[in-house]
C-alpha positions as CSV (number, residue, x, y, z in Angstrom):
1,X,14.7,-23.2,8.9
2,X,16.1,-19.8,8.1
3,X,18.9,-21.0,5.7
4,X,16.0,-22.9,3.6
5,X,14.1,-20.2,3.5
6,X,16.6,-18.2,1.9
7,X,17.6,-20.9,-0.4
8,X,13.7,-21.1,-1.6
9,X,13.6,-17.3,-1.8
10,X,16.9,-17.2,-4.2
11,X,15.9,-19.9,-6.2
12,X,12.3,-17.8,-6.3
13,X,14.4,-14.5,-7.8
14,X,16.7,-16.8,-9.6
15,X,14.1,-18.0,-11.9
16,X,11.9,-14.9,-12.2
17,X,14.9,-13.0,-13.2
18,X,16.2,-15.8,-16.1
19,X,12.4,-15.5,-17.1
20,X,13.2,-11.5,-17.8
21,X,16.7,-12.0,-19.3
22,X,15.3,-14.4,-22.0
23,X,12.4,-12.4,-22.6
24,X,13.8,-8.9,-22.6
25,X,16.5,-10.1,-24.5
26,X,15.3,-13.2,-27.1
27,X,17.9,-15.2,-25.8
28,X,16.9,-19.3,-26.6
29,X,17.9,-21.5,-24.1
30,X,18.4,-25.1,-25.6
31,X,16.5,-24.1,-28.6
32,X,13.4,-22.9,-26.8
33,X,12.6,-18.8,-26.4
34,X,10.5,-16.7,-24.0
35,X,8.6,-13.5,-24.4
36,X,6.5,-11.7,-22.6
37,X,2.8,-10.6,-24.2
38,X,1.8,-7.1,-24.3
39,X,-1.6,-7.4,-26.0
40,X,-4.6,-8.7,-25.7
41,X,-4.8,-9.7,-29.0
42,X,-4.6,-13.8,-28.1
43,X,-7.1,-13.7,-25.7
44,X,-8.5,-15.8,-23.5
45,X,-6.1,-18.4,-24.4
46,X,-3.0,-16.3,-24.0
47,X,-3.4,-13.1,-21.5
48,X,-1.2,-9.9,-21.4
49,X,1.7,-10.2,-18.7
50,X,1.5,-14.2,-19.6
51,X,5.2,-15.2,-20.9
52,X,5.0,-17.9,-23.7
53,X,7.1,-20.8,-24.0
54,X,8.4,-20.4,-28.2
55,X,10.3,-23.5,-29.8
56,X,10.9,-23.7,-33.9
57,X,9.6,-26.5,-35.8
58,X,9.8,-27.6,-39.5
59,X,6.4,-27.7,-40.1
60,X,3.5,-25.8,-39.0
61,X,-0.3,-26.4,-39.5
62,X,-3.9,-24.7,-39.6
63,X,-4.5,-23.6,-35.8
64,X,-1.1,-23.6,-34.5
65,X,-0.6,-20.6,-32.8
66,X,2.9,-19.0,-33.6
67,X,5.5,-16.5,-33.0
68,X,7.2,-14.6,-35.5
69,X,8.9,-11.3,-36.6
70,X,7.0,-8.9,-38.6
71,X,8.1,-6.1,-41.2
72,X,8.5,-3.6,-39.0
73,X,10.7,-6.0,-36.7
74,X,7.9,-6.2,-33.7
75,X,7.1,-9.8,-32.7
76,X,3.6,-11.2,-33.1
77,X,2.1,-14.2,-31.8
78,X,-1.2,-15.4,-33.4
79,X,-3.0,-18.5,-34.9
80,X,-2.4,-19.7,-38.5
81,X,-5.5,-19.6,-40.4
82,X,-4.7,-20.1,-43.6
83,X,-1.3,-22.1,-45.0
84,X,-0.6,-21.7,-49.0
85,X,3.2,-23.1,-49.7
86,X,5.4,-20.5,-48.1
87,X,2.6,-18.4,-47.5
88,X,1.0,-18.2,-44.3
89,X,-1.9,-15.9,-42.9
90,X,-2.2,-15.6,-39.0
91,X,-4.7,-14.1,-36.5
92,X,-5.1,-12.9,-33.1
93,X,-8.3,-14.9,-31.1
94,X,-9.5,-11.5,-30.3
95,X,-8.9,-9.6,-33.6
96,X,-11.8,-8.9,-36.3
97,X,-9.0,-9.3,-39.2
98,X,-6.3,-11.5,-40.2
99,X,-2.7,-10.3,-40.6
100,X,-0.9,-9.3,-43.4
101,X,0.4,-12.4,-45.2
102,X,4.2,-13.5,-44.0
103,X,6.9,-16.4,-45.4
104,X,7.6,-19.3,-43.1
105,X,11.0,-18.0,-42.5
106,X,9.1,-15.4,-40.8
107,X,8.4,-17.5,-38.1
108,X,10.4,-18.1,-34.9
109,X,8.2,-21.2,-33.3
110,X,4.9,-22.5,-32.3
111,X,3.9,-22.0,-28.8
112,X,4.0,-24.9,-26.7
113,X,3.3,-23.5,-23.2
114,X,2.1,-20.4,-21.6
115,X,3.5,-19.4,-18.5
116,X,0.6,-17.9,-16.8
117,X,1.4,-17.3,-13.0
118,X,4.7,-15.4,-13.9
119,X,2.9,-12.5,-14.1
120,X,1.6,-13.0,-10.3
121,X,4.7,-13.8,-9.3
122,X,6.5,-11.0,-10.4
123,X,3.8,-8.5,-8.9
124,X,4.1,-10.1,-5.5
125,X,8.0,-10.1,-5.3
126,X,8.0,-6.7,-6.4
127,X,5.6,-5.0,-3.8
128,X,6.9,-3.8,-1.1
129,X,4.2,-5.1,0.9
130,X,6.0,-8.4,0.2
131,X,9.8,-7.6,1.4
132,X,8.5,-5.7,4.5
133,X,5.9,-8.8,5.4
134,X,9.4,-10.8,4.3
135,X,11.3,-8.5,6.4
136,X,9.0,-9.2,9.8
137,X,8.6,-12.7,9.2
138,X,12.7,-12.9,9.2
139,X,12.8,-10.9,12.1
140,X,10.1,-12.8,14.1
141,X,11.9,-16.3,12.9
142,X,15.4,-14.7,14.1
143,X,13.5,-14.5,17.8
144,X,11.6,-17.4,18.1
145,X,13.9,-19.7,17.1
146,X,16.6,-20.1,19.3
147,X,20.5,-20.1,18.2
148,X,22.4,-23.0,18.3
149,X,25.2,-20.8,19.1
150,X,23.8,-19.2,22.7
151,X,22.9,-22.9,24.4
């Protein structure tokens, strides 16, 4: 019992820290990339602390919402709303204006999912609350369950 629960809680960290390494670092793993949001710009359909799921295409259409690099080398993800050749116009959900026009070279992917419990996750094996309640359910596991080794 005690060995699986420290295999589930390594695989746990494991994954919430690759999460962080792809994001912090734009790092694609088998052609998909990760990023964290920091604005509420996409919302309700994408929610700050969310991480989204980026993977380039060759084509992209009205509506798709998409992730690419601005001017000033920031990353923006928002909804194309207008598509002239290599011109493309995009939005955020929550925004009263659209952005300023970019190329489709521009663009680093659509979003094809959005991690929303990451966020949660991350909060809860962060508090200490969490490794002290982790701590005394160890502790109370260690007691209660006898060892093979004393019978």
């Amino acid at each position: 019992m005690k060995k699986l629960f420290k295999i589930i809680l390594v695989v746990i960290l494991l994954i919430i820290l690759t999460f962080n390494i792809l994001s912090a670092f734009n790092l694609p793993l088998f052609g998909f990339r990760m990023y964290a949001v920091k604005s509420g710009s996409m919302e309700p359909k994408i929610k700050i602390g969310d991480y989204i799921i980026v993977k380039s295409s060759s084509s992209y259409k009205l509506g798709d919402i998409v992730t690419y690099r601005n001017k000033d080398d920031e990353y923006i993800t928002h909804r194309i709303i207008s598509i002239d050749d290599n011109t493309i116009i995009t939005q955020g959900d929550a925004n009263n204006t659209y952005d300023e026009p970019i190329k489709k070279e521009q663009i680093i992917g659509k979003v094809i999912y959005t991690f929303k419990f990451i966020k949660k996750t991350k909060t809860i094996l962060t508090s200490p609350v969490f490794w002290i309640l982790v701590f005394a359910l160890g502790t109370l596991i260690t007691l209660v369950i006898p060892n093979k080794d004393k019978l």
